[in-house]
N, CA, C and O atoms as a Tripos MOL2 file, in Angstrom:
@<TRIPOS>MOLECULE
protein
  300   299    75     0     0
PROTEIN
NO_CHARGES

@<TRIPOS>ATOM
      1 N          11.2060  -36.9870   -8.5000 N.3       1 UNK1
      2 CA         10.0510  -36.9410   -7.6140 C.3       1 UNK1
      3 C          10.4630  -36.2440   -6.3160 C.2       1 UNK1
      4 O          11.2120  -36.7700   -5.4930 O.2       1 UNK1
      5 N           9.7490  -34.6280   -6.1430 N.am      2 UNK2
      6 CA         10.2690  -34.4130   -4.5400 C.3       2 UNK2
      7 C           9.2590  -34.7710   -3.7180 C.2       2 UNK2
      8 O           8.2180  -35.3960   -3.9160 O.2       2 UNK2
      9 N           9.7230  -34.2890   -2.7950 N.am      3 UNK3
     10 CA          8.6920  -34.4470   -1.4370 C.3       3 UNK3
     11 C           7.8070  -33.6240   -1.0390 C.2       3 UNK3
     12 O           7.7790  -32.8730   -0.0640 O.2       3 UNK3
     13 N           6.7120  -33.9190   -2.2920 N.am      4 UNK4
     14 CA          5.4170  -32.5880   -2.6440 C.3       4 UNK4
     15 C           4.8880  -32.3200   -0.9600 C.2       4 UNK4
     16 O           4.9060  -31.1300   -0.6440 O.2       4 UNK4
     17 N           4.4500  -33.2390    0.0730 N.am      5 UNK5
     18 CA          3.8360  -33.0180    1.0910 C.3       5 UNK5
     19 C           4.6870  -32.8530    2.2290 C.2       5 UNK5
     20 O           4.2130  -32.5660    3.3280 O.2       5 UNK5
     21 N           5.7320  -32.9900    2.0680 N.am      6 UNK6
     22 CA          7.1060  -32.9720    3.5130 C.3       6 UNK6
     23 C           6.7540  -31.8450    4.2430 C.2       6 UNK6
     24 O           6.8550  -31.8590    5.4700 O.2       6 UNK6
     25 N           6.2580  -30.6370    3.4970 N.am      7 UNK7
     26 CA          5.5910  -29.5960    4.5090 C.3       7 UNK7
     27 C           4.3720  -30.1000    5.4420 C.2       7 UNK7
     28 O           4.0940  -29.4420    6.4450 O.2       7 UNK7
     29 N           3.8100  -30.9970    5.1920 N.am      8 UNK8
     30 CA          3.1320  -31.1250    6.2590 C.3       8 UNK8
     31 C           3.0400  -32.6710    7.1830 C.2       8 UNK8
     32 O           2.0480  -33.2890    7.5670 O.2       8 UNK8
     33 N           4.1710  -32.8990    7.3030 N.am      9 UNK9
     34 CA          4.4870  -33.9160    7.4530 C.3       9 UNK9
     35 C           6.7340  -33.5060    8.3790 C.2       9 UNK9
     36 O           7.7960  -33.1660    7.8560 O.2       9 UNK9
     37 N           6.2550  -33.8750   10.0260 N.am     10 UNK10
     38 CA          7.4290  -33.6220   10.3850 C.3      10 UNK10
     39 C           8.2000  -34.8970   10.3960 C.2      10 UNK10
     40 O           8.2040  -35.6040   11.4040 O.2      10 UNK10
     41 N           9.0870  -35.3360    8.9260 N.am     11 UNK11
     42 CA          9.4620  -36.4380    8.4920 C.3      11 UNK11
     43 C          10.5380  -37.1620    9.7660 C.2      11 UNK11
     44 O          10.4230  -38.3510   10.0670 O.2      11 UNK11
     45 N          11.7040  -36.1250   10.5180 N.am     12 UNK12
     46 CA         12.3880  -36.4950   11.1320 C.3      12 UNK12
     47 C          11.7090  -37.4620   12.4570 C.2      12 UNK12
     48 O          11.7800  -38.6690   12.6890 O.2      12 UNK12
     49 N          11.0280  -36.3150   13.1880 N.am     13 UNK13
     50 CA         10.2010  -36.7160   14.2250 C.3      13 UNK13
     51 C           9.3660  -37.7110   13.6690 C.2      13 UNK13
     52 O          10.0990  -37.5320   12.6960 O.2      13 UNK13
     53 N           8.3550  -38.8070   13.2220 N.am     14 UNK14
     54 CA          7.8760  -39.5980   12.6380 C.3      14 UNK14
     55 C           8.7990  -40.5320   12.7100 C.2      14 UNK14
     56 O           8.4570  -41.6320   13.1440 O.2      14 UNK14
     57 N          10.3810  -40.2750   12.2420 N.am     15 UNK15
     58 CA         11.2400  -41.6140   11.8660 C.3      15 UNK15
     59 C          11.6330  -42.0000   13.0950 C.2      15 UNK15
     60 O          11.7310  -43.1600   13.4950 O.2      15 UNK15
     61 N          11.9230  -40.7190   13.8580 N.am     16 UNK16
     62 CA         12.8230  -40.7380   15.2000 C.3      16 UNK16
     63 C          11.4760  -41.9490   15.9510 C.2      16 UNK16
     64 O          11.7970  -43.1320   16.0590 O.2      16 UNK16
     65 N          10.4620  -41.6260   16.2770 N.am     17 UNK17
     66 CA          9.3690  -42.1710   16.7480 C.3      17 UNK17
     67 C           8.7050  -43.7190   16.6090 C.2      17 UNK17
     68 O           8.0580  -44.4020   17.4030 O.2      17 UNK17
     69 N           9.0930  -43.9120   15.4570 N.am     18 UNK18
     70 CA          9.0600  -45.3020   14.9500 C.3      18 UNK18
     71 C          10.0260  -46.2340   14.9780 C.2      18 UNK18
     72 O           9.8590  -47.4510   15.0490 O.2      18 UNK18
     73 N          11.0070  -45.6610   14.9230 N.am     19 UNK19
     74 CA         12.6460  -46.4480   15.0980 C.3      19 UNK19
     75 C          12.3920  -46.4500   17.3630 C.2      19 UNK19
     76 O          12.3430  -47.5400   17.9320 O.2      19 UNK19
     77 N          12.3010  -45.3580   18.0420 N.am     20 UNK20
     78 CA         12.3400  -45.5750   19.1060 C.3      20 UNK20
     79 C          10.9210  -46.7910   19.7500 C.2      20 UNK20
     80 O          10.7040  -47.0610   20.9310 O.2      20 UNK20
     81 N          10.1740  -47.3120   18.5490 N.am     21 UNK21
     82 CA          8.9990  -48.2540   18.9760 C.3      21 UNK21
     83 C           9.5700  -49.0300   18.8500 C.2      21 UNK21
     84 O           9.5850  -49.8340   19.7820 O.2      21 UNK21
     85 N          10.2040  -49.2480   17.9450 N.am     22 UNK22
     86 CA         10.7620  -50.7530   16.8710 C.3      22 UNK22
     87 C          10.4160  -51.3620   16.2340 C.2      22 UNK22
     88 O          10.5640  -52.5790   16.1210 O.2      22 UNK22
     89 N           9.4190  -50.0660   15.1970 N.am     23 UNK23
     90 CA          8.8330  -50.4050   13.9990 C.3      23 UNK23
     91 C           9.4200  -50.3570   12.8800 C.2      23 UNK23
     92 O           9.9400  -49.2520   12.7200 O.2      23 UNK23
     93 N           9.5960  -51.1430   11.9210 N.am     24 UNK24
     94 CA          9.8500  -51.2310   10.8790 C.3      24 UNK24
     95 C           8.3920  -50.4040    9.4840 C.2      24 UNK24
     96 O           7.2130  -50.0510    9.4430 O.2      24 UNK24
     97 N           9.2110  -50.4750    8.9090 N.am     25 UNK25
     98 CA          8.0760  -49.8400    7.5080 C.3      25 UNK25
     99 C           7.2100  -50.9030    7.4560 C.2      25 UNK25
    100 O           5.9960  -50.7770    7.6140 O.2      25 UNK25
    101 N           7.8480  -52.0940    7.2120 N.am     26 UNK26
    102 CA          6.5860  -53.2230    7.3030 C.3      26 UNK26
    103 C           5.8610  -53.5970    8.3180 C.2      26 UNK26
    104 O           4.7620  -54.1040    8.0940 O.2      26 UNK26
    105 N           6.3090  -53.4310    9.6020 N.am     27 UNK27
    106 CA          5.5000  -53.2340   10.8940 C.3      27 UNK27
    107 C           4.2780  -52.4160   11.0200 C.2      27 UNK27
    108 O           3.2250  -52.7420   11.5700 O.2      27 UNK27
    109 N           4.5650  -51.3260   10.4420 N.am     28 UNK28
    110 CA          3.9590  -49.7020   10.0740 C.3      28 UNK28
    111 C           3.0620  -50.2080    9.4580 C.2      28 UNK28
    112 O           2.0280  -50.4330   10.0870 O.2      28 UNK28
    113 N           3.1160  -50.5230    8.2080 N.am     29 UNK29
    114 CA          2.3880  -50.8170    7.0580 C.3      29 UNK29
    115 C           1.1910  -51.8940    7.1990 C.2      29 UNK29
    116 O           0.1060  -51.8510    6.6190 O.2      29 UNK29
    117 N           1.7430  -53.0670    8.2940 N.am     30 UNK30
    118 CA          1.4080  -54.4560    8.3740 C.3      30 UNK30
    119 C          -0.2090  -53.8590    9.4200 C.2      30 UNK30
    120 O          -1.3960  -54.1250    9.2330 O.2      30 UNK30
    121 N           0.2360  -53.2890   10.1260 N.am     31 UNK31
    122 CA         -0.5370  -52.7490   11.4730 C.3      31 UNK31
    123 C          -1.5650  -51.2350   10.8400 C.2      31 UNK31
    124 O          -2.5380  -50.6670   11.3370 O.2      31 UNK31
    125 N          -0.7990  -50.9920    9.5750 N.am     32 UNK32
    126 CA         -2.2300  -50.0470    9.3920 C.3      32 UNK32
    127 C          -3.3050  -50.3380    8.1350 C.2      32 UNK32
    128 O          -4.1840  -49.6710    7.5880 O.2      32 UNK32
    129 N          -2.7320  -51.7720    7.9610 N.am     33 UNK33
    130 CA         -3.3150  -52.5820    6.8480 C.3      33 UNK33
    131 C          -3.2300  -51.6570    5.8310 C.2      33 UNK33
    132 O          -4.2320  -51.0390    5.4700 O.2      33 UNK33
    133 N          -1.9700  -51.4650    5.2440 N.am     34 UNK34
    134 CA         -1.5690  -50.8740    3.8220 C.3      34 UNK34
    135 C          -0.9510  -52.0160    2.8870 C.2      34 UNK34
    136 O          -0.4880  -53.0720    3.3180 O.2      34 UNK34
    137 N          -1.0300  -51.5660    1.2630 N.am     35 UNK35
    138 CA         -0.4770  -52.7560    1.0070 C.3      35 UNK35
    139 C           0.8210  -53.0910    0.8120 C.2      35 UNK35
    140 O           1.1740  -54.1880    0.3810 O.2      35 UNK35
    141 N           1.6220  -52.1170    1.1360 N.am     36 UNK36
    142 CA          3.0090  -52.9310    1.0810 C.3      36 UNK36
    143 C           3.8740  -51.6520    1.8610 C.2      36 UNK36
    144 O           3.4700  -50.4950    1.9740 O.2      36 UNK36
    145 N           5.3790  -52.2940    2.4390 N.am     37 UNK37
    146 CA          5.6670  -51.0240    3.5840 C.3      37 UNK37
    147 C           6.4050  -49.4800    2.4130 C.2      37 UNK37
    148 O           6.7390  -48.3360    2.7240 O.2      37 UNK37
    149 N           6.3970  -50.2350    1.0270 N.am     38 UNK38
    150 CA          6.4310  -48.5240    0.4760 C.3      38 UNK38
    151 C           5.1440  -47.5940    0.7160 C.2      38 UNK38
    152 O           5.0130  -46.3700    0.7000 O.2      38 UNK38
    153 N           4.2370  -48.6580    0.9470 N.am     39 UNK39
    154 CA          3.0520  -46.9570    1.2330 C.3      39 UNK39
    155 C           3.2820  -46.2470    2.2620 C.2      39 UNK39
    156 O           3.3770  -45.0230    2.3570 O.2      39 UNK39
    157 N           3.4190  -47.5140    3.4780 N.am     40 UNK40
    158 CA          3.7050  -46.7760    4.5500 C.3      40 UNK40
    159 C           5.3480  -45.2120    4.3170 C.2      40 UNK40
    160 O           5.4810  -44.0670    4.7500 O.2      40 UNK40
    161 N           5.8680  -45.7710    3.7760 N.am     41 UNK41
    162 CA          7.5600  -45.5760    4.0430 C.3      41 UNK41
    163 C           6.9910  -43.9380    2.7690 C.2      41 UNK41
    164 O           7.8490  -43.0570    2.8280 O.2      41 UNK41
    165 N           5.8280  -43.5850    1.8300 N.am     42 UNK42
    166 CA          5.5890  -42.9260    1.3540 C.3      42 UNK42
    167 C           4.8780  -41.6890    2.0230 C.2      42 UNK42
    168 O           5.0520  -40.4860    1.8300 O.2      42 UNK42
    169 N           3.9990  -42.3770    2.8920 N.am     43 UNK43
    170 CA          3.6800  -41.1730    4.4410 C.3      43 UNK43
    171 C           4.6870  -39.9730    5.0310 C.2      43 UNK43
    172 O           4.8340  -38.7530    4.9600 O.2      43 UNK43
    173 N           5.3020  -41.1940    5.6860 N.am     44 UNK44
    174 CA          6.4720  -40.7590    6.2710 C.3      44 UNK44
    175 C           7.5680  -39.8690    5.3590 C.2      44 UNK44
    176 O           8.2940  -38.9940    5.8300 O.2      44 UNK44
    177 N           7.5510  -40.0500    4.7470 N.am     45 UNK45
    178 CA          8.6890  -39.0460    3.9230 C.3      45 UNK45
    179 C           7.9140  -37.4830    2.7740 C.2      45 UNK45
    180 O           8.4670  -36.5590    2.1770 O.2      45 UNK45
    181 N           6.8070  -37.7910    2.8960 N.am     46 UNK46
    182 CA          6.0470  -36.9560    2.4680 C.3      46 UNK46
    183 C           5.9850  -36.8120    1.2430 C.2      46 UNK46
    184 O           5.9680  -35.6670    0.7910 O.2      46 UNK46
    185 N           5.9340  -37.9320    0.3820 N.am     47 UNK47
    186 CA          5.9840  -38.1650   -0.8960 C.3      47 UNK47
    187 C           4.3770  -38.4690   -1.2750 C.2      47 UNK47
    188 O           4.0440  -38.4990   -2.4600 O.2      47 UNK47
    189 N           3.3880  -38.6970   -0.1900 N.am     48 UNK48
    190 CA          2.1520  -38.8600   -0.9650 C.3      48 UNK48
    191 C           1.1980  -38.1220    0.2950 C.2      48 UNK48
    192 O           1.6900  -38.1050    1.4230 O.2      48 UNK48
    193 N           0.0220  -37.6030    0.1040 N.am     49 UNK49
    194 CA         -0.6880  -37.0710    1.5020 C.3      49 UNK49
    195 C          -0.9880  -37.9300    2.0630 C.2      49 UNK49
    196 O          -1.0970  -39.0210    1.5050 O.2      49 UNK49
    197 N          -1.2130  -37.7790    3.2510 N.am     50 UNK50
    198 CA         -1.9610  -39.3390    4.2490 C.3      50 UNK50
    199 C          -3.3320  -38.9290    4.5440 C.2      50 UNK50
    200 O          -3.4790  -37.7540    4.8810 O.2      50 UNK50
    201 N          -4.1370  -39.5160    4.4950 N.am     51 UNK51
    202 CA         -5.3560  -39.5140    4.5720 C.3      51 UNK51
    203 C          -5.6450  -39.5160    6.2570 C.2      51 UNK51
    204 O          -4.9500  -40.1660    7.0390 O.2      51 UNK51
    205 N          -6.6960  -38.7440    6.6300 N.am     52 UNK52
    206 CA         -6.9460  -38.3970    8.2070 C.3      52 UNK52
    207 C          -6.6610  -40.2310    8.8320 C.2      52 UNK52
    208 O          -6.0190  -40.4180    9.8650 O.2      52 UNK52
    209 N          -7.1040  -41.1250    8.2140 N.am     53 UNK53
    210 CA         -7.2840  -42.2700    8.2320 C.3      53 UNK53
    211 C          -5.4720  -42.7940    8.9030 C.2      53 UNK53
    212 O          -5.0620  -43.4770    9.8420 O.2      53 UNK53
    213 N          -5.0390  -42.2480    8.1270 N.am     54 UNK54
    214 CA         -3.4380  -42.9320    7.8880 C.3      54 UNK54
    215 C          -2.9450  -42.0880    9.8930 C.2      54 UNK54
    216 O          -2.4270  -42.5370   10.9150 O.2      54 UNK54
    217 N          -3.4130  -40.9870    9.5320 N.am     55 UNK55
    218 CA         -2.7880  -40.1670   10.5850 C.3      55 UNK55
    219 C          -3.4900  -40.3250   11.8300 C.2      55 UNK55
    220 O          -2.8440  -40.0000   12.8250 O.2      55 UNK55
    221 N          -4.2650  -40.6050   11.9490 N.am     56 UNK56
    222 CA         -4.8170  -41.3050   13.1050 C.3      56 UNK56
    223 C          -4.3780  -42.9650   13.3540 C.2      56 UNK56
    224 O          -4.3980  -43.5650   14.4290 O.2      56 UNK56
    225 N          -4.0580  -43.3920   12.2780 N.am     57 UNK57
    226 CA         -3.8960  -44.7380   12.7600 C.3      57 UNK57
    227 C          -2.4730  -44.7580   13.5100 C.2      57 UNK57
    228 O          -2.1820  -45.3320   14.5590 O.2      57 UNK57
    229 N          -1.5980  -43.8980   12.5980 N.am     58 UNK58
    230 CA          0.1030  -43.5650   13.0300 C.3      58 UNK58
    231 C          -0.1760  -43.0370   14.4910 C.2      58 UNK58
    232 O           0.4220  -43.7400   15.3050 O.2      58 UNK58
    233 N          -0.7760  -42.1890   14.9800 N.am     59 UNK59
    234 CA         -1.0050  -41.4630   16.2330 C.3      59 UNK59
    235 C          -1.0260  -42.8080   16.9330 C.2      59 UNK59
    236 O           0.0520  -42.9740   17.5050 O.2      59 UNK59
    237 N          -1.8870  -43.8670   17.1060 N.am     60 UNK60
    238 CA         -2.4890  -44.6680   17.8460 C.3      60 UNK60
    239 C          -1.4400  -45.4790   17.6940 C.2      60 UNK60
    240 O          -1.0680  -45.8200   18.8160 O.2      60 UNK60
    241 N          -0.7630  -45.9670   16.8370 N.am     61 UNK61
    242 CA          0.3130  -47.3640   16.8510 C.3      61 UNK61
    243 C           1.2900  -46.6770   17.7410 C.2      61 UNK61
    244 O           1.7370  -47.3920   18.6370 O.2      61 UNK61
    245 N           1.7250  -45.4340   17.6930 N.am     62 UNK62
    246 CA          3.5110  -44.9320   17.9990 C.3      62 UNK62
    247 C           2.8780  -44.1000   19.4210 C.2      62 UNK62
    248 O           3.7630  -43.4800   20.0110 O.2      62 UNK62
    249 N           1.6990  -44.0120   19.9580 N.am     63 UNK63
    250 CA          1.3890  -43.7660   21.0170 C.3      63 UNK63
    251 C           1.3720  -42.0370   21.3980 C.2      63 UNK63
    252 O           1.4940  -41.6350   22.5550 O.2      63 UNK63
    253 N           1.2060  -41.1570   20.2510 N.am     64 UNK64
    254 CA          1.6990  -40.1830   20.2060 C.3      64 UNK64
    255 C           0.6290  -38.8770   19.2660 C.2      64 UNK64
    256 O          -0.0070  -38.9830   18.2180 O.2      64 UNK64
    257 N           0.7990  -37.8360   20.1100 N.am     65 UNK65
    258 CA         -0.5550  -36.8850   19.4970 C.3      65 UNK65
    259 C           0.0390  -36.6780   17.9830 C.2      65 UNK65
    260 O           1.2310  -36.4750   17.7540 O.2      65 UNK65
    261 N          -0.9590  -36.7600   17.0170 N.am     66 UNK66
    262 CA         -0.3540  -36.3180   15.5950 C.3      66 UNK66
    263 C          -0.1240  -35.3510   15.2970 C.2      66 UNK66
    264 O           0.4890  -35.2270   14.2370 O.2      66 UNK66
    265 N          -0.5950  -33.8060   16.2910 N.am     67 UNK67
    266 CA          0.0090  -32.9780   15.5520 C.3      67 UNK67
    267 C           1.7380  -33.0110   16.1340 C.2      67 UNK67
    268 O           2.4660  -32.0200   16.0810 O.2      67 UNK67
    269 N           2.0510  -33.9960   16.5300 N.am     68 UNK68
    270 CA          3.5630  -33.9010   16.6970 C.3      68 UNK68
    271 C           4.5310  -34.7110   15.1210 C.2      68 UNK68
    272 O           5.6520  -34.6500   14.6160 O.2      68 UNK68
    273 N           3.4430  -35.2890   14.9260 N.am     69 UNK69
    274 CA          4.3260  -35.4040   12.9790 C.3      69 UNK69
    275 C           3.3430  -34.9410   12.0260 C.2      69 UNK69
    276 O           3.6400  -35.2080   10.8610 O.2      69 UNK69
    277 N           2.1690  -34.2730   12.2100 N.am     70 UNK70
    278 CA          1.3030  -33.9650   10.9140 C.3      70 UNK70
    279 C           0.9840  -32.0630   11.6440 C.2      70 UNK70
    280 O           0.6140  -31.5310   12.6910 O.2      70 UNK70
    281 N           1.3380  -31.7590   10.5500 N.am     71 UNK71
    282 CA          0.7610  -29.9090   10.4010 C.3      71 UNK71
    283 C          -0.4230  -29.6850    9.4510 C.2      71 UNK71
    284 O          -0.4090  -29.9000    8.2390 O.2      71 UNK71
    285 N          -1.4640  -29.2130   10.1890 N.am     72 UNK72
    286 CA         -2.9320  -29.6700    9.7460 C.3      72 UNK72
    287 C          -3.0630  -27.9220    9.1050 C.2      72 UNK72
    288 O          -2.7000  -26.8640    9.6210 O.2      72 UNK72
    289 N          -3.5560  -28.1330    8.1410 N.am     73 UNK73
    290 CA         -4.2690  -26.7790    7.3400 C.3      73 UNK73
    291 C          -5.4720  -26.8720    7.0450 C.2      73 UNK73
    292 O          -5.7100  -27.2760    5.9060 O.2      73 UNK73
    293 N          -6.6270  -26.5420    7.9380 N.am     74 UNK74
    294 CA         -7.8560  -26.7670    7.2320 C.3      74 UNK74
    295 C          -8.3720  -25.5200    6.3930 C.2      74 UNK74
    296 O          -8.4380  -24.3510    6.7720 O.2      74 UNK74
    297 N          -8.7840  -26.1530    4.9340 N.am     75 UNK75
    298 CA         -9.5400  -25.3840    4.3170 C.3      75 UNK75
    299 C         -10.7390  -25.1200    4.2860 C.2      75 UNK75
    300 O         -11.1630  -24.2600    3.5140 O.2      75 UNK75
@<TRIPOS>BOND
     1     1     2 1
     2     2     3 1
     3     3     4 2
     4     3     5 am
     5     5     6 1
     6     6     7 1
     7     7     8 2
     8     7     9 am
     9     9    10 1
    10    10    11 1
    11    11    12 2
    12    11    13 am
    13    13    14 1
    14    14    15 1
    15    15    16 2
    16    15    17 am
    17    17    18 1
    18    18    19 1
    19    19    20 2
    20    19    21 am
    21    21    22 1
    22    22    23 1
    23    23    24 2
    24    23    25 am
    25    25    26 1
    26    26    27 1
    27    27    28 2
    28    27    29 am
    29    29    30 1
    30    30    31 1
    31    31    32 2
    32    31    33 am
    33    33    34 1
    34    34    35 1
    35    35    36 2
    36    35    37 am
    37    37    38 1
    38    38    39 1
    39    39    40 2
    40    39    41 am
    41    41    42 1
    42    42    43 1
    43    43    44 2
    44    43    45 am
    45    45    46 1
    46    46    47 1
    47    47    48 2
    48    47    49 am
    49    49    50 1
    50    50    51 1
    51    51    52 2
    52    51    53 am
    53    53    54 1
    54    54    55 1
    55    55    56 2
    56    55    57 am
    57    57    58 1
    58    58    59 1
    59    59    60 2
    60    59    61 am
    61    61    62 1
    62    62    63 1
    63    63    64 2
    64    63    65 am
    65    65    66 1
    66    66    67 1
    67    67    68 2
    68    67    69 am
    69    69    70 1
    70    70    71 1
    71    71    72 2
    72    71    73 am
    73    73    74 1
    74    74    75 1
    75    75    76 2
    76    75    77 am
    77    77    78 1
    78    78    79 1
    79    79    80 2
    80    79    81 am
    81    81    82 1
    82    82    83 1
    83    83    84 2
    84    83    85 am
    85    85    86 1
    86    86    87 1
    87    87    88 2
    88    87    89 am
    89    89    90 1
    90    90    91 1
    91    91    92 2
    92    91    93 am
    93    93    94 1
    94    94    95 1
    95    95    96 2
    96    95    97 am
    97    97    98 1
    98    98    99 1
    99    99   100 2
   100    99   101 am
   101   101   102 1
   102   102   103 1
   103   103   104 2
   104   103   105 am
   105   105   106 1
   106   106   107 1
   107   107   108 2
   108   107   109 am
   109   109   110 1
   110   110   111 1
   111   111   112 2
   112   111   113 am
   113   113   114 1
   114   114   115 1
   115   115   116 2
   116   115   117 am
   117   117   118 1
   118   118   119 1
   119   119   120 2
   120   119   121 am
   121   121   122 1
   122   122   123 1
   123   123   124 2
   124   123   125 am
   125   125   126 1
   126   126   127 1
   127   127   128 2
   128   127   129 am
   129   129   130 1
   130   130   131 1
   131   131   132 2
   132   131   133 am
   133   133   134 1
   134   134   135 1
   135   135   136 2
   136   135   137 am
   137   137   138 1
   138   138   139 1
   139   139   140 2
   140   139   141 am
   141   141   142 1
   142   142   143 1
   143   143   144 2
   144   143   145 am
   145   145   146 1
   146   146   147 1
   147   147   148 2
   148   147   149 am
   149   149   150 1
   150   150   151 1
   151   151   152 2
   152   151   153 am
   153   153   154 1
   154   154   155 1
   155   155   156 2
   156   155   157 am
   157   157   158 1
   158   158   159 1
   159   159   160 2
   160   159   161 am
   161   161   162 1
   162   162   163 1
   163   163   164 2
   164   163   165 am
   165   165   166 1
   166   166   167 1
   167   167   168 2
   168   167   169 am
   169   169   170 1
   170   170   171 1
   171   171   172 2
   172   171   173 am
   173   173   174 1
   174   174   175 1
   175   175   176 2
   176   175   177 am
   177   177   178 1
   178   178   179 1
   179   179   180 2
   180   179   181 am
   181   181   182 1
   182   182   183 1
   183   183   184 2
   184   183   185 am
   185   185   186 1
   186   186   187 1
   187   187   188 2
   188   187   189 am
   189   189   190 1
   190   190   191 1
   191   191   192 2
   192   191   193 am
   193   193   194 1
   194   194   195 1
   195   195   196 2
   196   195   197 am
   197   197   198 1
   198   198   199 1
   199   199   200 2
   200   199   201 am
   201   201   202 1
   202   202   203 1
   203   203   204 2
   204   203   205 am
   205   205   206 1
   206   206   207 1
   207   207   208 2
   208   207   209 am
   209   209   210 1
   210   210   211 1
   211   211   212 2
   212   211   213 am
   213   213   214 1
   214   214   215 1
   215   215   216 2
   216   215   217 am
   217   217   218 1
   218   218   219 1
   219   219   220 2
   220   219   221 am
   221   221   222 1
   222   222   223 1
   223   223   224 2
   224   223   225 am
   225   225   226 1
   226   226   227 1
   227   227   228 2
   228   227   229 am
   229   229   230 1
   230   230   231 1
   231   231   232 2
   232   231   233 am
   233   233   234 1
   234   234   235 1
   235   235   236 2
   236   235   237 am
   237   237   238 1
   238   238   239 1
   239   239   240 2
   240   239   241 am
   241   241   242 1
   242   242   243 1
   243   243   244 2
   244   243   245 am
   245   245   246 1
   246   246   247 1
   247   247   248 2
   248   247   249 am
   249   249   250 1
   250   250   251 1
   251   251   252 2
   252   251   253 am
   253   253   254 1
   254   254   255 1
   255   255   256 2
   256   255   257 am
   257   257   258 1
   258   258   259 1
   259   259   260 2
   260   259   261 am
   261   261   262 1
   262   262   263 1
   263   263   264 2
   264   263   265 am
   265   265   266 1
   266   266   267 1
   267   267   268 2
   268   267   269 am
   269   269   270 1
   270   270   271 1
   271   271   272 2
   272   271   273 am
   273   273   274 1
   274   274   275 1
   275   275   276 2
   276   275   277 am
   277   277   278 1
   278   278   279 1
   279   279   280 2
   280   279   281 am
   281   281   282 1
   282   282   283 1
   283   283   284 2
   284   283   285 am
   285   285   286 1
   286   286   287 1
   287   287   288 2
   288   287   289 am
   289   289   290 1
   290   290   291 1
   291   291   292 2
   292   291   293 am
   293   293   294 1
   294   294   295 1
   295   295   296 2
   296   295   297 am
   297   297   298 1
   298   298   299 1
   299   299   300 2
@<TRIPOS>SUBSTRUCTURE
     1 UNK1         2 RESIDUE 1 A UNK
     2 UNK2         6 RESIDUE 1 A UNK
     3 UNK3        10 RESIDUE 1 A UNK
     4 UNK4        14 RESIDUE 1 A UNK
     5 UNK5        18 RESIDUE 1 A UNK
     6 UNK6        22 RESIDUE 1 A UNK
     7 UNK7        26 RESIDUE 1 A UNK
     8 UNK8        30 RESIDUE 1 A UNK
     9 UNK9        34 RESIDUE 1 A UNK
    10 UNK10       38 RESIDUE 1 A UNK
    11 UNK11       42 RESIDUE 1 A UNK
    12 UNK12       46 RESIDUE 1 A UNK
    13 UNK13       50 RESIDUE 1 A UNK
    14 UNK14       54 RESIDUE 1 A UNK
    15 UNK15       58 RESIDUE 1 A UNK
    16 UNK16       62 RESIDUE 1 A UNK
    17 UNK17       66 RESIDUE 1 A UNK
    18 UNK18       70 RESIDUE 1 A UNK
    19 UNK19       74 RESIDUE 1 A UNK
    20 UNK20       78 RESIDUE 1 A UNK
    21 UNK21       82 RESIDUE 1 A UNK
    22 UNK22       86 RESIDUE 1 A UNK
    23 UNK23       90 RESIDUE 1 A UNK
    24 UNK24       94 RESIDUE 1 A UNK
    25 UNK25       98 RESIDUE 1 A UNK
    26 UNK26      102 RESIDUE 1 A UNK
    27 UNK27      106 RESIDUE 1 A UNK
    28 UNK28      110 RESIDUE 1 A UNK
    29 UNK29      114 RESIDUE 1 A UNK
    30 UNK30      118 RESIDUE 1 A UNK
    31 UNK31      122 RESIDUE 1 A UNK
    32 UNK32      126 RESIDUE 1 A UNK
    33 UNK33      130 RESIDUE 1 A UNK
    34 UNK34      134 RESIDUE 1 A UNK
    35 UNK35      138 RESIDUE 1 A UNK
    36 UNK36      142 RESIDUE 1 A UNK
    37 UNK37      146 RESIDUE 1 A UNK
    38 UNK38      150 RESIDUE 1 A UNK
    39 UNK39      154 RESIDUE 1 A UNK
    40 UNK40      158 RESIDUE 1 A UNK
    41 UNK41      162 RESIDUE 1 A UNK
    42 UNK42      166 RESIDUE 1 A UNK
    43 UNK43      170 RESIDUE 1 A UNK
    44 UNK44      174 RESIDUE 1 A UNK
    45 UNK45      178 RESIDUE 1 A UNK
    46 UNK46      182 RESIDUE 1 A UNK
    47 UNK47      186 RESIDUE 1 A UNK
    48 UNK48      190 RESIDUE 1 A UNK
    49 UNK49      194 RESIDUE 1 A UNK
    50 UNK50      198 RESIDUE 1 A UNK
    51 UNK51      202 RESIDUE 1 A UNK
    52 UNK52      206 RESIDUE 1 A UNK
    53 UNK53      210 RESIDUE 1 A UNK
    54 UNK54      214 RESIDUE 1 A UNK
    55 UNK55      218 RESIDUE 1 A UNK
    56 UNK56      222 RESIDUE 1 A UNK
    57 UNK57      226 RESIDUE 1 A UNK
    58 UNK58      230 RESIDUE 1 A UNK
    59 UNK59      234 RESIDUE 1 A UNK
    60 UNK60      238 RESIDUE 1 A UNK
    61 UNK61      242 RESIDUE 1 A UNK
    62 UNK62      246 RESIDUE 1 A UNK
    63 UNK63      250 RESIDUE 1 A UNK
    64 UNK64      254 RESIDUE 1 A UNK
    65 UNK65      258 RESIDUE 1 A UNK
    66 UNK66      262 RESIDUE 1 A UNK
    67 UNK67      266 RESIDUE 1 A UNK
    68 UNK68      270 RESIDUE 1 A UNK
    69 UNK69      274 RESIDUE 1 A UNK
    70 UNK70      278 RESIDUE 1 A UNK
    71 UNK71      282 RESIDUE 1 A UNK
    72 UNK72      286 RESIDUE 1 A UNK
    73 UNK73      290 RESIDUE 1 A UNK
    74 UNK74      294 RESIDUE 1 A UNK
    75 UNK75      298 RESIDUE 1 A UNK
């Protein structure tokens, strides 16, 4: 399994960002009402797309504009 979405998704910055909150995956997860912190921890690494939903909620928990971990392509 690679990391079909890691292109749009700046995985480092995201981790760096969450570790400097002192969030955990289950913190992450708990706070964006997902169901378990692999979904969350699946965002972040760019193994599944995040829904505008997901990326706005991440913006708002870690205090931080999203296009600083999400690269938006609209079609």
């Amino acid at each position: 399994m690679g990391n079909r979405y890691s292109k749009y998704v700046n995985t480092e910055a995201l981790k760096k960002a969450r570790k400097i909150k002192g969030f955990s995956h289950r913190d992450m997860s708990k706070l964006m009402n997902l169901k378990s912190p692999a979904s969350y921890y699946n965002i972040e690494n760019g193994l599944v797309e995040a829904k505008i939903s997901h990326i706005n909620a991440i913006s708002k928990i870690l205090k931080m504009p999203s296009s600083k971990f999400f690269n938006f392509k609209v079609q």
